[in-house]
Residue, then its C-alpha position, 0 to 999 in steps of 0.5 A: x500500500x502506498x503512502x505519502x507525508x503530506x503537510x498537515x498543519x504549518x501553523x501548530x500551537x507552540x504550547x503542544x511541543x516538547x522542547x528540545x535536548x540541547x548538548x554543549x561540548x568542550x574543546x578542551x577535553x584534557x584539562x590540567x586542572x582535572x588531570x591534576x586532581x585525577x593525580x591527587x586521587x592515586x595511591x600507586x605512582x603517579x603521572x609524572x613519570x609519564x611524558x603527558x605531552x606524549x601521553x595522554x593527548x593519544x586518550x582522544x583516539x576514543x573520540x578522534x582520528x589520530x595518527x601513529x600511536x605511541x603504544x610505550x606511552x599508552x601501555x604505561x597509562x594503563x598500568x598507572x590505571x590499573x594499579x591505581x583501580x580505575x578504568x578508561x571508563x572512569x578517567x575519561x569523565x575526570x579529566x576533560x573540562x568540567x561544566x562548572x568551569x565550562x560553562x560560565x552563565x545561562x539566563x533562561x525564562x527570565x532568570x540567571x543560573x550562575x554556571x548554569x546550574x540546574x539546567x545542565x549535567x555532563x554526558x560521555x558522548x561520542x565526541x567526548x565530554x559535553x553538557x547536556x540540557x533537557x536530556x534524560x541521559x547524564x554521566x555519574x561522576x567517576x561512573x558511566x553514562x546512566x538514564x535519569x529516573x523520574x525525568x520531566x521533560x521541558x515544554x515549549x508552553x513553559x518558555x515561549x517563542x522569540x529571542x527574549x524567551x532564549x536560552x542564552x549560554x555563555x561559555x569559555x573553553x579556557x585553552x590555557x588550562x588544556x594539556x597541549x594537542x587535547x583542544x578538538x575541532x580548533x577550539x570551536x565548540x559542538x552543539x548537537x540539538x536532538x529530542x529529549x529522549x534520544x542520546x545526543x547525536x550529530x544528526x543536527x549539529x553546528x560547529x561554533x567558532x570561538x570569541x563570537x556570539x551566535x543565534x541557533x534558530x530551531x525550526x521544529x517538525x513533528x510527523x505523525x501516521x494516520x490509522x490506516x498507516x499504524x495498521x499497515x506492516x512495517x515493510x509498507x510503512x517503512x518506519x518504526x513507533x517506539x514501542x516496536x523495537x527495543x535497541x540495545x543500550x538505548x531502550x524504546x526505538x530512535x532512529x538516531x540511537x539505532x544508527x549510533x548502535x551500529x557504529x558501537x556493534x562494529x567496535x564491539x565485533x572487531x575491537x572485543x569490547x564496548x565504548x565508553x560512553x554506551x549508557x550503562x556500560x559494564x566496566x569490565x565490557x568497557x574499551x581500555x586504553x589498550x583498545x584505542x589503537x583498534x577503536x581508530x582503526x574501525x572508524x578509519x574503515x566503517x563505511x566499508x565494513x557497513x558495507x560489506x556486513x549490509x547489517x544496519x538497518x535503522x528505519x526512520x521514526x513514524x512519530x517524531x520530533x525534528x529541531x532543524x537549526x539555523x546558525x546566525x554567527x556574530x562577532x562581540x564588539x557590541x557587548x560593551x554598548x548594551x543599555x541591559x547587560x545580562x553579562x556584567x561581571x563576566x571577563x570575555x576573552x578569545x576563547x569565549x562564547x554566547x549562544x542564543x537558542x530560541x524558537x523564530x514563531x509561536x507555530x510549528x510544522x505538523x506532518x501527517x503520513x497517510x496511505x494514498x487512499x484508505x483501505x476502505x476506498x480501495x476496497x470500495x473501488x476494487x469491488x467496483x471493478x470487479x463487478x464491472x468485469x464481472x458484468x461484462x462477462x455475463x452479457x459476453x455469455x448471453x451474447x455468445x449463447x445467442x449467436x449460437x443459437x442463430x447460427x444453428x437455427x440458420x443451418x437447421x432451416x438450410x439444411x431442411x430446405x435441401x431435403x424438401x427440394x430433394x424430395x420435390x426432384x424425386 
């Protein structure tokens, strides 16, 4: 059965619509304040003997592509690990910057949260350490990445649309404070805006470059599926509700969470452990730094290996919530010159930032997946002709009867014609 999405509503009520998850990630993702503390907390050794120059810029190959690993330094991380009981799993949630010092003030419905308190929490992601607003996934200090029990989503009706109801960041990634070759992405910060109950995902991202002030203008879609949809197959559908699937890891069906799984399922087949930042991840399936090597190495290939495997079959949502974002990047030579200054107090520097997230209109986008015609109407029309072919067959039949009839009626009277004139010559 075919099916098609169509527009239903371009002008859909704010105040139905969820807000979304919006995860803020440090460049600085070894710091020498947190590497300090982590060499505090050793009991065996310590990190001195270590070339950190050398070292630990090489812990990023969980997250990044690096080069030639210097496996001497790497092994001598780990038996410093080791002997001390922590695992890989643990120290990469100790020493990147922390959100407390990353970031620096959030003003959000109408009030001030100093070190955006209350609003934000750490998450492991896939590109390392970031703060995570609105999310139902959070990072335990020196633990691993769990699910939020109890959580209560944020609403859109609770914050109103325009930029005087932003959420309003400011942060500083501090490169002074990195260990040097840990700053990613050339000191811009990554935003990744998702749905609450999705794990944070670069489906919808932006790269903010650093010493500007930026304007992230989300554009929210919601879709949904008529009735007749819900009760076709998923082959005909060619989309997934929550409830259909469990992924592993994750829980209820995201299309986002899904994909993220195969990437993990490759690493996992090829490498013989589980990243790091999977939610609730056991230590002992969890990478170690001996893994890097191999963790680089099937991301230096997976395109190939999901094609090979043709394993990862990840349909898109049937009912979903999509936040496109529109970047709007400034500079921040006007802070000086505001009559309201919401940022008095805070020192900017180079590595400074403020980013503004706010919905344009009080209306949203609403979809609707419907089949082309109802099954009812398809029925309907299908009857239809079978009754017409149908008809046609039985006046084909009388009409075949009759001619017969005329045909053999003509020849009885030829035929008794010829005897009587037979007789008559006799």
């Amino acid at each position: 059965m075919p099916t098609r999405i169509t527009i239903e509503n371009q002008y859909a009520p704010l105040r139905n619509l969820p807000y979304p998850s919006i995860a803020i990630c440090t460049p600085n993702q070894i710091s020498i304040t947190a590497l300090r503390h982590f060499n505090r907390t050793l009991v065996e050794g310590n990190s001195k003997n270590i070339n950190v120059g050398v070292a630990f810029p090489q812990l990023l190959g969980f997250y990044e592509m690096l080069g030639e690993l210097d496996e001497k330094s790497l092994h001598e991380i780990e038996l410093l690990i080791e002997e001390n009981r922590y695992h890989a799993l643990q120290v990469m949630g100790m020493i990147p910057q922390s959100c407390e010092d990353f970031l620096k003030l959030c003003f959000f419905k109408k009030k001030v949260y100093p070190n955006c308190r209350e609003l934000f929490h750490p998450i492991i992601t896939n590109r390392g350490l970031c703060c995570v607003f609105n999310n139902i996934y959070q990072h335990q200090y020196k633990k691993r990445n769990e699910k939020i029990k109890n959580f209560t989503q944020i609403t859109a009706q609770n914050v109103g649309a325009g930029l005087g109801n932003a959420l309003s960041v400011v942060v500083d990634y501090n490169p002074e404070d990195a260990v040097d070759g840990t700053v990613v992405s050339a000191g811009a910060t990554r935003v990744m805006i998702t749905e609450a109950f999705e794990f944070p995902s670069e489906e919808e991202s932006n790269l903010v470059r650093p010493n500007s002030e930026s304007y992230h203008i989300i554009h929210p879609t919601y879709t949904y599926c008529s009735e007749d949809v819900k009760r076709l197959p998923v082959g005909s559908r060619k989309c997934l509700f929550a409830e259909e699937k469990q992924v592993r890891y994750f829980g209820e069906y995201h299309s986002s969470d899904c994909s993220l799984l195969c990437h993990i399922q490759q690493i996992e087949r090829h490498c013989h452990c589980t990243m790091i930042y999977v939610p609730h991840v056991h230590v002992e399936r969890a990478c170690n730094i001996s893994s890097i090597a191999c963790i680089i190495r099937v991301k230096s290939q997976i395109s190939d290996l999901f094609f090979i495997n043709n394993n990862c079959d990840c349909p898109r949502d049937c009912e979903t919530y999509e936040y496109r974002s529109e970047l709007v990047v400034g500079n921040m030579n006007a802070l000086e010159h505001l009559t309201a200054n919401f940022y008095d107090g805070l020192k900017f520097n180079d590595s400074s930032s403020i980013m503004h997230f706010f919905f344009p209109r009080p209306v949203f986008v609403q979809k609707k997946q419907e089949t082309v015609m109802s099954l009812i109407i398809f029925f309907s029309n299908l009857g239809g002709v079978f009754g017409l072919c149908m008809g046609c067959s039985v006046i084909s039949v009388v009409e075949l009867i009759f001619f017969i009839n005329m045909f053999l009626r003509s020849r009885i009277k030829r035929w008794k014609r010829r005897v009587q004139n037979h007789q008559y010559l006799n």
